[in-house]
N, C-alpha and C positions, 0 to 999 in steps of 0.2 A: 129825880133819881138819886140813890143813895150808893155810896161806895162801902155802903158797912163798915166795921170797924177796920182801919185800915192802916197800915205804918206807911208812912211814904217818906223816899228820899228824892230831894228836886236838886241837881246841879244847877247853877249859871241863875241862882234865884232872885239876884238883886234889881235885875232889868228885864227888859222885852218880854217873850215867850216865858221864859221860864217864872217869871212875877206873875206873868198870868195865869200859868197852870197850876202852880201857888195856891192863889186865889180862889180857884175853881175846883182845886182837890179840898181846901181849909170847908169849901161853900157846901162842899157833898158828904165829907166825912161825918160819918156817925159819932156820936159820944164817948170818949176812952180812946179815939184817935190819936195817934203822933205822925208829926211834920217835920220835917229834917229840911232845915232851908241852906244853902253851901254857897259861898260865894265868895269874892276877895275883899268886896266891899263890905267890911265889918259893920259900919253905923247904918249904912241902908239895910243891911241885914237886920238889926236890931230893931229900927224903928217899924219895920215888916213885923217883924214877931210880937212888937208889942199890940199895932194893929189887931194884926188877926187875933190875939188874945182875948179884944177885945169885946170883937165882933161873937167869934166862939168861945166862947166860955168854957165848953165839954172838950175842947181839944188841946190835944200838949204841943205846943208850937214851941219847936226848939233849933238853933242856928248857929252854925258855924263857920268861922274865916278862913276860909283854906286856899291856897295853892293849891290845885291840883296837878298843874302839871310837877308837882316834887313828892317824892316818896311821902315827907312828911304830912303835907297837905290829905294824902290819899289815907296816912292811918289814922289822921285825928278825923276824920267825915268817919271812919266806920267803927272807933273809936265812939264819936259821939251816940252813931244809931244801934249800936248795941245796948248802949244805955235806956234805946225805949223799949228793949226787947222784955215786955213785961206781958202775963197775960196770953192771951190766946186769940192775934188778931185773925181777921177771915183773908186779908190781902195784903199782899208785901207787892208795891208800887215803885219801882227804880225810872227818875226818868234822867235821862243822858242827855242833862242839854246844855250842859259847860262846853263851850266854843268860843273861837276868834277866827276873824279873816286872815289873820295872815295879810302880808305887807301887799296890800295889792297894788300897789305901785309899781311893781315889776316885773318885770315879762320872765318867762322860764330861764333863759340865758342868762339875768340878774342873780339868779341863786347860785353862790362857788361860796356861801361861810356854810360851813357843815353845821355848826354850832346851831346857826338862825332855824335850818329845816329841822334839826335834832329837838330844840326847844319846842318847836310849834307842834310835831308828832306825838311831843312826849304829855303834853295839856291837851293835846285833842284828841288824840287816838292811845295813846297807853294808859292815860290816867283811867279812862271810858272801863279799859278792858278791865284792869285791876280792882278798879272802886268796883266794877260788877261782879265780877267772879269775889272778892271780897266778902260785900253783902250779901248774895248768894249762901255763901259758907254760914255765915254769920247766924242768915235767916232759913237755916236748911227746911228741905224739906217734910213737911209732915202732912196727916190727912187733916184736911181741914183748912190747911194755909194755901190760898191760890197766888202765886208768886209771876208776876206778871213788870216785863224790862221793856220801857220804851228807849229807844235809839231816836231823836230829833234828827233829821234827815233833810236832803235838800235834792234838786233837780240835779246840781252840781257833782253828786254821787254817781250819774250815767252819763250826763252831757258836760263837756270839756267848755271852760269859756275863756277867753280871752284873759292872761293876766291876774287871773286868778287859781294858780299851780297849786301854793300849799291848799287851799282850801277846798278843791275839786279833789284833793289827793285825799285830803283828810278825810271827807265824807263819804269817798268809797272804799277807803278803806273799813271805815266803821260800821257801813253797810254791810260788809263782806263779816265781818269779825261777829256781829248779832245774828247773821245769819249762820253761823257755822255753830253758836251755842243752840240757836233754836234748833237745830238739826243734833247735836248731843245730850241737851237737857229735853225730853221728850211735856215732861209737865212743867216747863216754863213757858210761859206766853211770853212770844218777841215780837215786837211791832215796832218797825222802821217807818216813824212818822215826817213825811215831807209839812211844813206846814204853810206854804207858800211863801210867798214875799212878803214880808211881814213890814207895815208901818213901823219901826222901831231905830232905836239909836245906831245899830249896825246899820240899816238901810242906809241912812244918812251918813254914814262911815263911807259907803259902796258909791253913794251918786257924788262924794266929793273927791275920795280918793283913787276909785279904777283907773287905771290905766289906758285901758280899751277903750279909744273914744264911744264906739258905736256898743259896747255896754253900759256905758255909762250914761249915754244920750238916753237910753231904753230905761233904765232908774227913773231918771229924771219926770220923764214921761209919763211914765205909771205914779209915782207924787202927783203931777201938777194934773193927771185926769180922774183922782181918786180912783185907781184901780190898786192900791196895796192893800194887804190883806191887814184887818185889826188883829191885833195878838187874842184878845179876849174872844173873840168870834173863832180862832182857829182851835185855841184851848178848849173851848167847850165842845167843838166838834169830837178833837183828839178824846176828851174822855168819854163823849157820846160813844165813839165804838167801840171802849175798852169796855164802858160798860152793859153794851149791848151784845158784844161779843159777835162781833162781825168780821174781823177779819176775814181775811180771804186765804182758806187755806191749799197747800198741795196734797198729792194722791197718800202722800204719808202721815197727813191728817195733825202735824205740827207743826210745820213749816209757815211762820207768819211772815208774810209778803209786806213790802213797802207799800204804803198808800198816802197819798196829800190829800191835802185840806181841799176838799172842793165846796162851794160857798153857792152853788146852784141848788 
């Protein structure tokens, strides 16, 4: 399956999910595509671009070091993907999947520095909203261009866990914030994608650092019985329905619903 010519922006590019959906958008994209990779880690970025360069040869794979949780971070990423704005692509691709846990070492009543909870909203939930509505503007609407915002999502967005405050806060908040464009941008496609537990470097963040004995026992347990999910098997799901065009809509007929990765 093909994504046609496509522009896509991938936050949180350097690791986990977001390397892999990378990978999988570089693998589908038509020829005269651009790839906008974002991330803090500048040489893994690089040495990504040069990769995929490789591999594709018809595609413009282009990356940059940003902070996102700081104004400046937010206008060099949109900054840099205006500069692929060439041409007449069929799909503008945003995926929202720059994220941190947050100190999960702490139980709710550890949080009194305003600062720490100020820092952690502002890279996981304001940058999200701004870098979107940014690129949006950027890549306005015309006929022809199907402009479609993935939101990286977690269970954490509905169910409260143990010791994990900012990070339950952050992803319902984000949940809530894509759903309220998809209900004002009528022709933007919004997909709030859970992508399971993912085998990745945050995983192993989670089973050394939680708090919560008994969430963290539950990590642990899912490694050692190989029940995590692989990034690259969820990626490919996530763009399976983007480009199958499956969402699950409501009676208003634009309202795209959170869905996870199910691997059955």
């Amino acid at each position: 399956m093909s994504l046609g010519q496509v522009v896509c922006v991938v936050s949180g590019a350097s690791r986990g999910f977001g390397l892999s959906v990378s990978r999988q958008v570089a693998a589908r994209a038509a020829p005269g595509s651009a790839l906008l990779l974002v991330s803090r880690s500048e040489e893994t970025l690089r040495q990504e671009a040069e990769r995929l360069r490789e591999l594709f040869p018809g595609l413009g794979v282009h990356w940059t070091a940003a902070d996102l949780g700081t104004e400046d971070g937010v206008r060099r990423t949109v900054s840099a993907a205006a500069e692929m704005r060439s041409g007449e692509p069929e799909t503008l691709l945003i995926l929202n999947n720059a994220g941190s846990l947050g100190d999960i070492s702490k139980s709710f009543m550890d949080f009194m520095d305003l600062e720490e909870v100020n820092r952690y909203l502002s890279f996981n939930v304001s940058s999200a909203l701004c870098l979107t509505s940014s690129l949006l503007k950027t890549f306005s609407r015309r006929v022809g261009l199907q402009r479609v915002v993935v939101n990286v999502s977690s269970l954490a967005a509905i169910q409260p866990f143990k010791s994990w405050t900012l990070y339950c806060v952050g992803k319902a908040a984000r949940d809530m914030m894509f759903r309220v464009l998809a209900e004002e941008e009528a022709d933007v496609r919004v997909l709030n994608y859970a992508p399971g537990v993912l085998d990745t470097e945050m995983q192993q963040e989670a089973r050394t650092l939680t708090a919560d004995e008994e969430l963290r026992r539950t990590f642990i347990n899912m490694k050692n019985d190989g029940t995590l999910v692989d990034a690259e098997v969820s990626a490919r799901k996530m763009l399976d329905v983007i480009q199958g065009d499956t969402y699950i809509r409501t009676n208003r007929g634009h309202m795209w619903i959170s869905m996870t990765c199910n691997l059955s």
